[in-house]
N, C-alpha and C positions, 0 to 999 in steps of 0.2 A: 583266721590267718594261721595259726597255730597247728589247725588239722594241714592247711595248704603246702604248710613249709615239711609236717612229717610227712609228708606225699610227695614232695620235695627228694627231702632227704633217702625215702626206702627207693626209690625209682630209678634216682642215680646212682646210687649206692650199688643194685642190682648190676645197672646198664656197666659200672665201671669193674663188676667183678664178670660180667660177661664176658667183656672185652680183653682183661689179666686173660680168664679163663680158656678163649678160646685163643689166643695168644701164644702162653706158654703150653699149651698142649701143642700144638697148632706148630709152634717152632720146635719143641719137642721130638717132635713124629721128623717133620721136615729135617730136620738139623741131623738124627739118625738117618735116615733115609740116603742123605745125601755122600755124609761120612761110609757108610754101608757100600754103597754104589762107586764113591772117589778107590778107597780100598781093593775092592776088588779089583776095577779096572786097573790100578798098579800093579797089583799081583797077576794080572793077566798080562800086562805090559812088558813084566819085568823079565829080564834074561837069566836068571838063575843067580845064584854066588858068584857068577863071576860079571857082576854089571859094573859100570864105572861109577867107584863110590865116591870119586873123586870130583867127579862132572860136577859145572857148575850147576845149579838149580836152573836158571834159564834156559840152560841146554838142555835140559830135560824136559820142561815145559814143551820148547818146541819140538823139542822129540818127539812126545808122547800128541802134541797135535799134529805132526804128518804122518804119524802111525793112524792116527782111530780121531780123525778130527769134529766130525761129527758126534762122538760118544766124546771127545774131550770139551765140547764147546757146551753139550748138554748138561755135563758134570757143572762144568765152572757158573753159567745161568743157575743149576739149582741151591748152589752153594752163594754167590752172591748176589742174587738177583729176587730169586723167589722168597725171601722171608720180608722183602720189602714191601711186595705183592702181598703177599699174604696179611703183613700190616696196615698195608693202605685199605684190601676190601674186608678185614676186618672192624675198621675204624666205621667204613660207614654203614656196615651192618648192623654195626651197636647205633651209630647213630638213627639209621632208619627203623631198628626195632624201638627204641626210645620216643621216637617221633610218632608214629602210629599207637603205641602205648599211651602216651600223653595226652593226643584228640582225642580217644577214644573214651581215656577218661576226666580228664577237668582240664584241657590245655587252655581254652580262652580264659578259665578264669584265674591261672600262672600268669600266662603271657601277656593279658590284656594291659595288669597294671604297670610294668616293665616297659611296653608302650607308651602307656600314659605318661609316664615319668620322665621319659627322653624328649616324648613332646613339648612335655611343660617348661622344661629347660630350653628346648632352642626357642619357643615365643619369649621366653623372659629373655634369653642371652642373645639370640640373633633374630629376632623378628623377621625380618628383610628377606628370609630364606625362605617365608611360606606368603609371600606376599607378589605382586603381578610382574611376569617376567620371571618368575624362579626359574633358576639353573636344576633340574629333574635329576642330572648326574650328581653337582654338585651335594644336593639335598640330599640324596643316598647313603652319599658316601658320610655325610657328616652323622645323619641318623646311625648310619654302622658304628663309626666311631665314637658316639656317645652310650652305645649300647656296649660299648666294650668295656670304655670308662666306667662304665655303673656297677655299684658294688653289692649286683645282685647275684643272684645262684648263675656260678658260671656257665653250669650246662645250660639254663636257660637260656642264658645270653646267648651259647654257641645255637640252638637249637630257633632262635630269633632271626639270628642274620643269617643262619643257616634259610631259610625260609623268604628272608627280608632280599636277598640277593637274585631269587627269581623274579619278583616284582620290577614289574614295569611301570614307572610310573610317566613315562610319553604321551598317555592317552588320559593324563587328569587335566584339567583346564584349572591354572592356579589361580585365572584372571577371575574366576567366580566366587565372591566374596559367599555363598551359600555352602559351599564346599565344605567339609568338613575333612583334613586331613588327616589327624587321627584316627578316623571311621575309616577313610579308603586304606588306608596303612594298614591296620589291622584284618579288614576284609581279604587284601589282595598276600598278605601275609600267611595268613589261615587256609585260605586257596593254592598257596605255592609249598606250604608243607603237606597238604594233603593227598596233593598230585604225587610225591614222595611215593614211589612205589612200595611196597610190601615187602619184608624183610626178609632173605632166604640164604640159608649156609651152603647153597651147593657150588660156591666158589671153595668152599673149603676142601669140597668132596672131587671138585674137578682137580685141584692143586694134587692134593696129597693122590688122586689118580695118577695123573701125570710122572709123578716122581716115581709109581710102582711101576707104570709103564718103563721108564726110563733106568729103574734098576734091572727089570726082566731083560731089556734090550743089551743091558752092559754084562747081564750073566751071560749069553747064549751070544757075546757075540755077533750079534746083528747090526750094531753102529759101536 
């Protein structure tokens, strides 16, 4: 247990400095990039010493979108649009690295017992829910949220329901007292994180491309 939980700990430990990592670089680049490209196109925009320093900000805004709307609309998208992009397919790249790292090396025997545990708890607290006529939604949802409640490694948990929410369970027959729900839970669980595609950074590479394309476009004037 004790080797389980340091393998535990250096994993996520990794997965959550990946994720800082590729983050604050990642908004770093982006955040210059964007500031770099806003700038210039102002000073391309701009009328010399003699502009209305006085104009409201709004007025200017729409100024500067019927002059270069195109190159105005791309600026504002990468100032506040793409660092949320960039955080969202961050998140599940840590996540899908983490997930493949985990099978690869001891997941069922993390995840199994975490299983177990939520099982054991709705037989003793709600019987009724694995017994003939279950509601499949119902049961889902309630397994998720008892996996939430549990005060186990919370990456596990996430990387549980993460997996637990691809699972179908419309095609178990509850009425068959030989069933073994635990065993299908786990099986169809392990199958739906493995399908989990392979973890690849070249959304990152496509972003911060973008953003070069779009500063080039704003030097020379093209949008």
């Amino acid at each position: 247990m004790n080797d389980n939980l340091k393998y535990a700990t250096k994993l996520f430990g990794s997965a959550s400095f990946s994720f800082l990592k590729i983050n604050i670089i990642g908004q770093l680049l982006i955040c210059f990039l964007s500031i770099a490209t806003l700038l210039i196109f102002l000073f391309q925009s701009a009328d010399g010493p003699g502009a209305p320093g006085h104009t409201v900000a709004i007025a200017i805004i729409i100024t500067l979108f019927f002059e270069r709307p195109v190159g105005f609309t791309l600026i504002a998208l990468s100032l506040f649009v793409t660092p949320f992009i960039l955080l969202s397919f961050g998140n599940k790249y840590i996540i899908s690295k983490t997930i493949n790292k985990l099978l690869s090396d001891k997941g069922e025997t993390l995840l199994f017992p975490i299983i177990d545990k939520v099982f054991s708890k709705i037989k003793s607290n709600q019987p009724d829910l694995l017994k003939k006529g279950t509601d499949s939604t119902k049961l889902k949802l309630k397994l998720i949220q008892e996996i939430r409640d549990s005060k186990d490694n919370k990456w596990l948990k996430k990387i549980i329901i993460y997996g637990f929410k691809k699972v179908n369970l419309d095609d178990v027959d509850f009425t068959d007292e030989k069933v073994s729900f635990t065993d299908i839970i786990k099986d169809k669980t392990i199958t739906g994180l493995k399908n989990v595609s392979q973890p690849s950074r070249n959304f990152f590479w496509i972003i911060l491309g973008l953003q070069i394309i779009i500063l080039i476009l704003i030097i020379f004037q093209v949008i």
